[in-house]
VOGU-3710 file (C-alpha; in Angstrom, 3 decimals, decimal comma):
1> xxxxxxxxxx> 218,607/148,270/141,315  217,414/150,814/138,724  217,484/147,832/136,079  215,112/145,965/138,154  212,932/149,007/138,844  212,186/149,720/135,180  211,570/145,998/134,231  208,719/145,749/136,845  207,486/149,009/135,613  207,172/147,676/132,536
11> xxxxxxxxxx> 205,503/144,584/133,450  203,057/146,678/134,682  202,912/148,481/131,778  202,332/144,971/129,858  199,776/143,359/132,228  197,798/147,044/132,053  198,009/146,527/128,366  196,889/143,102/127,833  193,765/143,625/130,636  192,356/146,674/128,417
21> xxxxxxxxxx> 192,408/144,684/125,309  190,409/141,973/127,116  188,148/144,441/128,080  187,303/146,154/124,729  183,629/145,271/123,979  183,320/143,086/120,933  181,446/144,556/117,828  177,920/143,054/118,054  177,118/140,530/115,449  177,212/136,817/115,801
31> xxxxxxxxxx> 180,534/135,741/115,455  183,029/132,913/117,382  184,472/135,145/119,834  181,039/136,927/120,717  179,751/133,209/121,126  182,137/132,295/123,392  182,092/134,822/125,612  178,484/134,783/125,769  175,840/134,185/129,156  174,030/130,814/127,750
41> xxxxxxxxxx> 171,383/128,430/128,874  172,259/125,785/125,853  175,249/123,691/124,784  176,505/123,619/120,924  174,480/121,828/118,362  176,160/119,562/116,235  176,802/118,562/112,489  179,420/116,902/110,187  182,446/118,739/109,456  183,190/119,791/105,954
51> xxxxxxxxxx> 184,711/122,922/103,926  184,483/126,290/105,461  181,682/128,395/104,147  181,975/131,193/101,637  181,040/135,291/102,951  177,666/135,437/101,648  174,694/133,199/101,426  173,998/131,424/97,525  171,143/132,305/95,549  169,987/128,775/96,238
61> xxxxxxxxxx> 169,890/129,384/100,000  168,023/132,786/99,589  165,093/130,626/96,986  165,035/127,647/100,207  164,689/130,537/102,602  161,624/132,253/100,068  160,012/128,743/99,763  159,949/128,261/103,631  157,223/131,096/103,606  158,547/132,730/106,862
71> xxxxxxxxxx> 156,131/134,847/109,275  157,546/138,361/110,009  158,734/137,320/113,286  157,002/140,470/115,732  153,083/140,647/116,129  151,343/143,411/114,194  154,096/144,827/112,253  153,432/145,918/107,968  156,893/145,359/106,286  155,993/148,195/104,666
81> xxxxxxxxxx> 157,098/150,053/107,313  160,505/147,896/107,621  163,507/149,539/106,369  165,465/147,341/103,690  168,637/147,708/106,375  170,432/144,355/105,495  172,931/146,069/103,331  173,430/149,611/105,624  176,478/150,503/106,808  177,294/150,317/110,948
91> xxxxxxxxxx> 180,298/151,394/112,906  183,541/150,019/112,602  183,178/149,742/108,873  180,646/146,462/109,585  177,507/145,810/106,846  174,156/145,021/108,951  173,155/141,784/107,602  169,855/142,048/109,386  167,072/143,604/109,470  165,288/145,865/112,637
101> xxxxxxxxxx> 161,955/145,698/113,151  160,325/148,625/115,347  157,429/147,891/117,777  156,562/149,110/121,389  158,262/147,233/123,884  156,867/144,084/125,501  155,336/142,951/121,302  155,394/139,305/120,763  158,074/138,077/118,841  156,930/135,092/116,566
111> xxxxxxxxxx> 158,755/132,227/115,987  159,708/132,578/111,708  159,577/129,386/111,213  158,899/125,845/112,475  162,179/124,236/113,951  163,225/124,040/117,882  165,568/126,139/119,932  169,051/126,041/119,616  170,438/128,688/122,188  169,130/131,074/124,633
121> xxxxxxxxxx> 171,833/133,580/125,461  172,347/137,014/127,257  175,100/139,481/126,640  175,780/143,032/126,231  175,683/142,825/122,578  172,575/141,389/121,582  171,013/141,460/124,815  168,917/138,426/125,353  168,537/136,417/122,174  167,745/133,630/120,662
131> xxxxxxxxxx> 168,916/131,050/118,236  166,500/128,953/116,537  166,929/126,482/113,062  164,433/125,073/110,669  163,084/121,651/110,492  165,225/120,701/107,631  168,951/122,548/109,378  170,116/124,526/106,639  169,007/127,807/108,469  169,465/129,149/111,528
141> xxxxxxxxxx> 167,195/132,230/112,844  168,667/134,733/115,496  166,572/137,112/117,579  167,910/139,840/119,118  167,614/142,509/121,786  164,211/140,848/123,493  162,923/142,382/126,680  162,181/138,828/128,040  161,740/135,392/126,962  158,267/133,629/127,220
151> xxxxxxxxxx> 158,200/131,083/129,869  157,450/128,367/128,184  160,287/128,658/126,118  163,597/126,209/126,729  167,061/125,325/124,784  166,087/121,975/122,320  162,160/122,371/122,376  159,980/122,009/119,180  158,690/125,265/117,978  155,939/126,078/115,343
161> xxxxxxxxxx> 155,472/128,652/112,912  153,797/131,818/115,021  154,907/130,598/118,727  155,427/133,456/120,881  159,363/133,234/121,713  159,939/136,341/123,559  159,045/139,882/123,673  160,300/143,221/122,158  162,587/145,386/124,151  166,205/147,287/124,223
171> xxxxxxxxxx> 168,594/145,297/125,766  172,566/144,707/124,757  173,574/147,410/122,859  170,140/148,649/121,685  168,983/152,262/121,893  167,077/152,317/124,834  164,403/154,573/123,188  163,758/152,918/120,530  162,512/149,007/121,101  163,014/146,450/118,177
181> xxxxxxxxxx> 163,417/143,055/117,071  167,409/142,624/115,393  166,631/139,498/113,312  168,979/137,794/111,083  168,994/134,645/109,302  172,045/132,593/107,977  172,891/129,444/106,844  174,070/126,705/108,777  177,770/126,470/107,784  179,727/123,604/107,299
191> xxxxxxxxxx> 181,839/124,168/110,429  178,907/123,656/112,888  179,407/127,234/113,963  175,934/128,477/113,469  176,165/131,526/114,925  178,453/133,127/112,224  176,734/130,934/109,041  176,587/133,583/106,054  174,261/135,981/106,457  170,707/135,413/104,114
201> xxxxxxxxxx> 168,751/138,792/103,403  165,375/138,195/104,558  163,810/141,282/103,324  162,129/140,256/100,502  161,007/136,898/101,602  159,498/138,661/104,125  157,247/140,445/101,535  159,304/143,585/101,578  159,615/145,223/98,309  163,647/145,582/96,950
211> xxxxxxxxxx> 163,831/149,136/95,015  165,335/148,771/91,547  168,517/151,274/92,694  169,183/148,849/95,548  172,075/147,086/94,405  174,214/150,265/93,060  173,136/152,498/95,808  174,980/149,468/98,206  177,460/147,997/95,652  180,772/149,622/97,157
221> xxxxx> 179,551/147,932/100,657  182,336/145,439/101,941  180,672/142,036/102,928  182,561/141,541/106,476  179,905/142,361/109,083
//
């Protein structure tokens, strides 16, 4: 009888176990397991299947991404007030890969680019976002942490250059003081999986200015994010 008492106690034990590590929030960033955990309004997207990509972006990529002459994505802001953040360190040892741009809540966020509308998600992560690729689908825009979407906007429709998307805010995991637009660009991997496609720093082709100690002020930085 005691045998049997113990080995339901620790089944208990087990199931108790397995239910908190379900539970642990996921570290926000697009990856696969964020994805498919994730509150969406749009299927996948598809393309052929090849090699798997590499951690970071090529120089080619980042020269396509400067030659698509991309809008800074939130009305009104001066990327000279933008913090060169894609290379900052976050919790749990992650890189940002992104950059934040600060505005009051409720700003339009602009469409970077002309393309259409992959996914429109919500989670507690990024909040509600958005997932958007250019015309020619080697990159693949995500907007984070919007107070709302406009309207008009839908999974698969054609967007311009300078559409209004959605609007600033603090949802997901955002500071709720502080409202801001978490926007990332990567390339469209290989896989199909374009919500973890290596990162692309957009800083620069945004107009921001890199500082010449950049690189060995971030050098020891791991590339996981």
């Amino acid at each position: 009888m005691k045998i049997i008492r113990i080995a339901s106690r620790v089944g208990v034990i087990v199931v108790a176990a397995v239910a908190t590590a379900c539970s642990r929030p996921v570290l926000y960033y697009p990856t696969p397991e964020v994805e498919a955990s994730e509150s969406t309004t749009a299927g996948t997207a598809k393309k052929p299947e090849a090699s798997a990509s590499v951690v970071v972006a090529s120089p080619a990529d980042a020269e396509y991404l400067r030659m698509r002459n991309i809008l800074l994505p939130v009305a009104g802001a001066d990327m000279r007030k933008v913090d060169d953040s894609f290379f900052e360190p976050r919790d749990g040892g992650r890189v940002h890969r992104a950059i934040d741009i600060l505005a009051p809540r409720g700003t339009p966020i602009l469409s970077a680019d002309d393309g259409k509308i992959l996914r429109m998600t919500t989670n507690g992560l990024g909040g509600i976002s958005m997932y958007t690729v250019d015309t020619e689908s080697r990159l693949v825009y995500y907007y984070a942490h919007m107070d709302h979407y406009n309207d008009a906007m839908s999974p698969g429709r054609t967007i311009a250059k300078g559409d209004t998307l959605g609007y600033v805010g603090t949802t997901g995991n955002a500071p709720k003081d502080t409202p801001h637009l978490h926007f990332q660009v990567m390339r469209w991997p290989a896989d199909g999986k374009y919500w973890n496609g290596d990162p692309i720093d957009p800083y620069e082709a945004l107009g921001g200015v890199i500082h010449a100690d950049r690189a060995k002020h971030y050098v020891a930085q791991p590339f996981e994010y």
